[in-house]
C-alpha positions, -999 to 999 in steps of 0.1 A, spaced: -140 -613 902 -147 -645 883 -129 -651 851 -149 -658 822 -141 -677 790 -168 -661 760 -174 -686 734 -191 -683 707 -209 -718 687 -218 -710 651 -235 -737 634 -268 -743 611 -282 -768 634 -294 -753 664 -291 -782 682 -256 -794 678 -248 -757 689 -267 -760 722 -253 -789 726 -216 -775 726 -232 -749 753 -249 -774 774 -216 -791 778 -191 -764 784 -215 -744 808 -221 -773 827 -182 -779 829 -160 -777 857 -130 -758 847 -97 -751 872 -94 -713 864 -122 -697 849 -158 -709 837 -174 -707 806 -203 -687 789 -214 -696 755 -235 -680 730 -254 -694 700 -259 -685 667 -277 -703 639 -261 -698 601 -240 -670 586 -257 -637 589 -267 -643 630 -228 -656 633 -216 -624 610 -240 -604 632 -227 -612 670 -190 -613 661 -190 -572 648 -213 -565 680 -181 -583 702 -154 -562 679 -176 -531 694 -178 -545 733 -162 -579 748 -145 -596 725 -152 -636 719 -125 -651 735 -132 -683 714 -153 -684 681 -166 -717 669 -172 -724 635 -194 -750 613 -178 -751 577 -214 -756 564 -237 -725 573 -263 -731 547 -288 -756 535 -276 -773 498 -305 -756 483 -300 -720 492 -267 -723 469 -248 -698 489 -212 -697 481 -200 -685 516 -192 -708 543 -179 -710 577 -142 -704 560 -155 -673 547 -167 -664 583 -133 -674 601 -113 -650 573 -137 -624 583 -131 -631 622 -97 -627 619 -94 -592 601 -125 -581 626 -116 -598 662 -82 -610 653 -78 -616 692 -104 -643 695 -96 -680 690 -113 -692 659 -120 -733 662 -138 -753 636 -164 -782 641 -171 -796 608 -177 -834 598 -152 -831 568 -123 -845 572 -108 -843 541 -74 -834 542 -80 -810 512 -107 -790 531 -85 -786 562 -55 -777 542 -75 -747 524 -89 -734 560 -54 -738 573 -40 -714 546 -70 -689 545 -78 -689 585 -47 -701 602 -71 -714 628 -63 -727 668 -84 -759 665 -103 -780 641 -123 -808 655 -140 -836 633 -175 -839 644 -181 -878 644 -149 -876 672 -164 -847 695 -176 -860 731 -180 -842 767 -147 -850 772 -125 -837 740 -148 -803 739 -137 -798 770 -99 -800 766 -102 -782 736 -113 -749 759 -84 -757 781 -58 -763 754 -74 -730 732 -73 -711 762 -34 -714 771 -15 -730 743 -31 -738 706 -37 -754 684 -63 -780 694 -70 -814 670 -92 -842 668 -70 -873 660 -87 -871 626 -81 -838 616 -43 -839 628 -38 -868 603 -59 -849 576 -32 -822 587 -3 -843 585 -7 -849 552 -10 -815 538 31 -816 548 39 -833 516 10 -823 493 17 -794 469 -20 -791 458 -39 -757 472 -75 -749 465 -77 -709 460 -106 -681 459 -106 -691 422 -109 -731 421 -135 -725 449 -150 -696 426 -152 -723 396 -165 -753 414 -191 -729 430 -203 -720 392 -199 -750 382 -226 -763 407 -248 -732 400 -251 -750 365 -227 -723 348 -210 -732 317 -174 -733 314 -175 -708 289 -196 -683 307 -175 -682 338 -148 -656 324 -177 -626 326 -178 -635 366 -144 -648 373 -110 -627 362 -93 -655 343 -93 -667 307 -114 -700 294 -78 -714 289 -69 -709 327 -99 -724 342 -100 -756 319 -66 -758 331 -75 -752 363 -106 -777 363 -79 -803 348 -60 -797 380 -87 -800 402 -100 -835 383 -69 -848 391 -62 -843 424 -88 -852 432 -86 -888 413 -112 -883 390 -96 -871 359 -111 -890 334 -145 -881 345 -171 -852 332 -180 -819 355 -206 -836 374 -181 -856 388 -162 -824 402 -188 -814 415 -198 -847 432 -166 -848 444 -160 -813 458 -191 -813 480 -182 -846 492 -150 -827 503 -166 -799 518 -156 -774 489 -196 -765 476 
């Protein structure tokens, strides 16, 4: 019987995620080939892992950090979806393709997901998607060259981003004042100017206003 590696591509351009099909289908592997599904944003991603947690399991899930357009002001992200993978299919690799490579944004997925790959978009070719399915498939973790040094780095940083500094930078680009935020998030105004301070400064900005935070964290991938 042939053996068959199940992949999953989650991403919000179509395109990029047939493209990741095209390529591994079409690949010659020594063992086993490959079969990939697509799946276009969140819910359709959301949707396709639970149905595999009630048949055949995903034996790889790939994930886009960004699942929604800017405008729909969603707060969840790929992240979100990888946590939710591994309480669901904790079995299945979980890989993410994502064109941050801010050392930040891979340290936070790193502590929430614990993932087996992360590949920088702008270094993914035919040849490093394919020895990312070999090196997934017998002995992870898979990185680009970028994303290892983004990883690297987080070795001698102390700063984390949590559920709550990504909770206030979300509000904050909603257009929530700091003031208001205590009736959605469980902390005092005290602890999130303190934790806005924080975030201004590791982030080398701390003697600019909020809509420099929030610049800032979606250039980093964090909104």
């Amino acid at each position: 019987m042939e053996n068959i590696v199940k992949i999953l591509a989650v991403d919000d351009h179509r395109m990029t995620a047939l493209g990741y099909k095209y390529i591994l289908e079409d690949a010659v592997f020594e063992n086993f080939k490959v079969r990939v599904e697509v799946a276009t944003g969140y819910e359709e991603g959301q949707s396709k892992i639970e149905s595999s947690a009630r048949s055949l399991k995903y034996d790889i899930i790939l994930l886009d950090i960004q699942l929604f357009p800017a405008e729909a002001k969603d707060p969840r992200t790929g992240q979100d979806l990888g946590v939710f993978a591994r309480e669901l299919v904790p079995d299945s690799k979980v890989v993410f393709m994502s064109s941050f490579s801010d050392s930040y944004r891979i340290n936070s997925i790193c502590q929430a997901v614990n993932p087996d790959g992360y590949m920088v978009k702008s270094e993914i070719d035919e040849l490093s998607l394919i020895e990312m399915v070999k090196v997934v498939t017998s002995k992870p973790p898979y990185y680009t060259h970028l994303a290892l040094v983004a990883a690297r780095k987080n070795i001698a940083q102390s700063f984390k981003i949590d559920e709550y500094d990504r909770a206030i930078l979300y509000e904050l680009s909603k257009g929530t004042k700091t003031k208001d935020m205590t009736a959605v998030i469980p902390l005092s105004l005290a602890t999130i100017d303190n934790r806005k301070r924080a975030l201004k400064n590791n982030f080398g900005i701390q003697d600019k206003n909020d809509l420099a935070l929030i610049d800032e964290a979606r250039n980093r991938g964090f909104i």
